[in-house]
Phi, psi and omega in degrees: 000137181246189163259232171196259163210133181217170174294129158304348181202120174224185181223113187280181156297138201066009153106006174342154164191132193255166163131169178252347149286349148253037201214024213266321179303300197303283193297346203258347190280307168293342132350294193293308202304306172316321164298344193248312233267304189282340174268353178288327161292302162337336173299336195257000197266310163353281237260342176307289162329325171280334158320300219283315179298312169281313185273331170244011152057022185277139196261312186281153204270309197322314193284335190262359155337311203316323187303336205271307171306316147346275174317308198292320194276296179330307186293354166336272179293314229270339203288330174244013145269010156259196279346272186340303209292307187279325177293335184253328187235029139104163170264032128316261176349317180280318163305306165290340177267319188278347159304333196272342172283302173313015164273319176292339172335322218261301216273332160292307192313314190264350116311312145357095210242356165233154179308338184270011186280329196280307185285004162273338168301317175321297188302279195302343179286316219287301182316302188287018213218305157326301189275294206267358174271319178309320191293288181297002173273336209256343186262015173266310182284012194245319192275325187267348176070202199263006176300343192196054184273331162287349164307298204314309178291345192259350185290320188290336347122294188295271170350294180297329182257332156301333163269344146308301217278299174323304160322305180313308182303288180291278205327313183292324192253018146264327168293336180282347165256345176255336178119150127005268185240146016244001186299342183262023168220042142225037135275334169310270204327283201296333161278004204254280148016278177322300174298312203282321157311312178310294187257013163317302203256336188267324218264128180248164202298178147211002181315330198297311158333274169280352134328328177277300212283303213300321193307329175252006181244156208224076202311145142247047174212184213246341183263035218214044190266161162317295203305348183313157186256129164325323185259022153262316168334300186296315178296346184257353171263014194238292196245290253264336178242167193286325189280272204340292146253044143274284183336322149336301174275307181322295164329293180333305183290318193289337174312324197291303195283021170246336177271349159313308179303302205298286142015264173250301197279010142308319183287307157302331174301290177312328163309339168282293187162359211272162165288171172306318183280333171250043170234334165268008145294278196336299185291332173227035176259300180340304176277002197271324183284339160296270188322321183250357146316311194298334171272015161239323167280353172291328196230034168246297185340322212292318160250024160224069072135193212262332183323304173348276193299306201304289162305326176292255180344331154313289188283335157337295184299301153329288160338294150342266201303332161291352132309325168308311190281323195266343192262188182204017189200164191275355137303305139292027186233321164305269192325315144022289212271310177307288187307331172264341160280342164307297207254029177266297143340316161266027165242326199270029105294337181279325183302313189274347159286342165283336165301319195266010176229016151272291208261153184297129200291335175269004129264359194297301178308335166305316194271318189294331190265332152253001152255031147299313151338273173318283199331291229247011140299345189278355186278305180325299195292315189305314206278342184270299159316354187233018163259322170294305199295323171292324137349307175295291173255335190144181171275347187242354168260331155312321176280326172295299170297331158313322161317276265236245245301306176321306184311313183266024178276295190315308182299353190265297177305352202270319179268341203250324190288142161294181157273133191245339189266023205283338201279273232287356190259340210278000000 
């Protein structure tokens, strides 16, 4: 199934004009909003693994895992009733409900007083991350139309995960001089505040943005009309077209082995010797260099199309994590790390401009939401499997089969995906 065709820069009903230099103050705000949307996570990936270990004392990886699966499936469920959710009651809303779910997050985390409180923050962070991350991908693509949706998407991308890395970053050498809790998770506390004031008072609708785009598109596929039904949706982004769901499974995979990262490799480090401050560089070269990588690889997509970068970046990452498994220092485990944020950087913006150069705009928030779904189910599956195999064989044979799965994500879009990006060329 392919996409389809439109004027590149139009003037919709009600004078709408789609594109990102004339929409560039709204996007670049949101923008921001996505930067704050990525440090509400970030408060967790430092210092939570340490949580677990030190402070609650869970010994098998599978149990302390449990936060991860958490998160991942509540962020799951939520990724694909906000698609649904912004098509019926606009995307503002939805963007202002998940900031309001993320308020009690910071204050469980630091309060918390059993393991099952932490992984109940875990449910609601998962939730509020659903609403509000899906929600700024769909109102970025709802403003630039389609020329230059892997920009849009790596600027969005870039943002959000420069603000994982960061968080990551200031939280460890605020837990190594203050302690664990409670101090690195009310800098969460203060972006959430933030975030949640932006779109309250700032951030405007943009559904009308895809109501302007669908008035000009002209499917070229016989099952690809406006008119789908949620459950045609779901089958045709899940099994039945070919791009769709090999992206879909890529996302996946690619999830499994960031929810492998998030996890477990903090916990290998400290089983090596390193300290708190040089297990949060280690926690936040991986995403910094995945965010600002995503600001090459989004509007490198847009001109040598999405497969490339897709299919690469899979064995990159692969590469990586067998790197991971094999060192034993902090040098090699920083390059590493630098190496699975490259080619984690050329797949996760490519995914979602491709979703978006498939699906129709007025189901396209539907299709982005459930392969969201898929994606960011890989945290859950990541966090079990590579919590049993470590349990089992260790932390470094879990990273390995995770290597082997990734690699044969790649070899599977590189033979199963289309070209997705052919509507931009006619």
């Amino acid at each position: 199934m392919q996409g389809s065709t439109l004027p590149r820069r139009g003037r919709g009903p009600g004078g709408t004009v789609l594109g990102l230099r004339q929409n560039l103050a709204q996007f670049m705000l949101l923008v921001a909003v996505n930067a704050l949307v990525g440090g509400t996570l970030g408060q967790e990936r430092t210092v939570l693994p340490l949580l677990a270990d030190q402070v609650f004392g869970l010994g098998q990886y599978t149990a302390a895992l449990t936060y991860i699966v958490a998160f991942g499936v509540a962020k799951a469920a939520t990724n694909y009733f906000a698609g649904t959710l912004s098509d019926r009651y606009g995307r503002k809303p939805v963007l202002v409900a998940g900031w309001l779910v993320a308020l009690p997050v910071p204050f469980l985390l630091i309060f918390g007083d059993s393991w099952g409180l932490i992984v109940a923050a875990n449910v609601v962070l998962g939730i509020s991350q659903g609403l509000t991350w899906s929600t700024t991908v769909m109102m970025k693509m709802d403003l630039v139309g389609p020329e230059r949706r892997g920009l849009a998407m790596g600027l969005n991308e870039a943002a959000g995960y420069l603000g994982v890395a960061g968080t990551a970053l200031a939280t460890g050498y605020i837990a190594s001089s203050f302690g664990l809790r409670p101090w690195p998770f009310l800098l969460g506390a203060a972006f959430i505040a933030i975030g949640l004031g932006l779109s309250v008072l700032t951030v405007r609708e943009t559904h009308h943005h895809a109501k302007a785009e669908a008035a000009g598109h002209v499917s070229v596929h016989a099952g690809a009309g406006a008119g789908l039904r949620t459950r045609e949706v779901f089958t045709l982004t899940s099994f039945r077209d070919r791009s769709l769901s090999s992206i879909s499974q890529a996302g996946l995979v690619n999830n499994l082995n960031d929810g492998l990262a998030w996890g477990l490799f903090p916990v290998l480090f400290a089983a090596a010797g390193l300290g708190i401050e040089r297990i949060g560089i280690l926690a936040a070269a991986y995403p910094a260099v995945w965010g600002a990588g995503q600001m090459v690889t989004g509007p490198l997509s847009d001109r040598i199309g999405r497969k490339p970068l897709i299919a690469g970046g899979m064995l990159v990452q692969a590469g990586a994590l067998f790197l991971v498994a094999v060192g034993q220092d902090f040098g090699t485990w920083l390059a590493a790390l630098v190496l699975l944020g490259a080619g984690t950087a050329m797949v996760y913006p490519t995914l979602l401009a491709a979703i978006g150069d498939v699906a129709h705009p007025l189901w396209r928030a539907r299709s982005v939401g459930i392969y969201r779904l898929w994606r960011d189910g890989g945290f859950a599956v990541g966090a079990l499997l590579s919590g049993v195999l470590a349990d089992a064989y260790g932390i470094p044979a879990a990273v390995l089969v995770v290597a082997v799965i990734t690699a044969a994500s790649g070899v599977l879009v590189a033979v199963r995906m289309r070209r997705t990006d052919h509507h931009r060329r006619h």
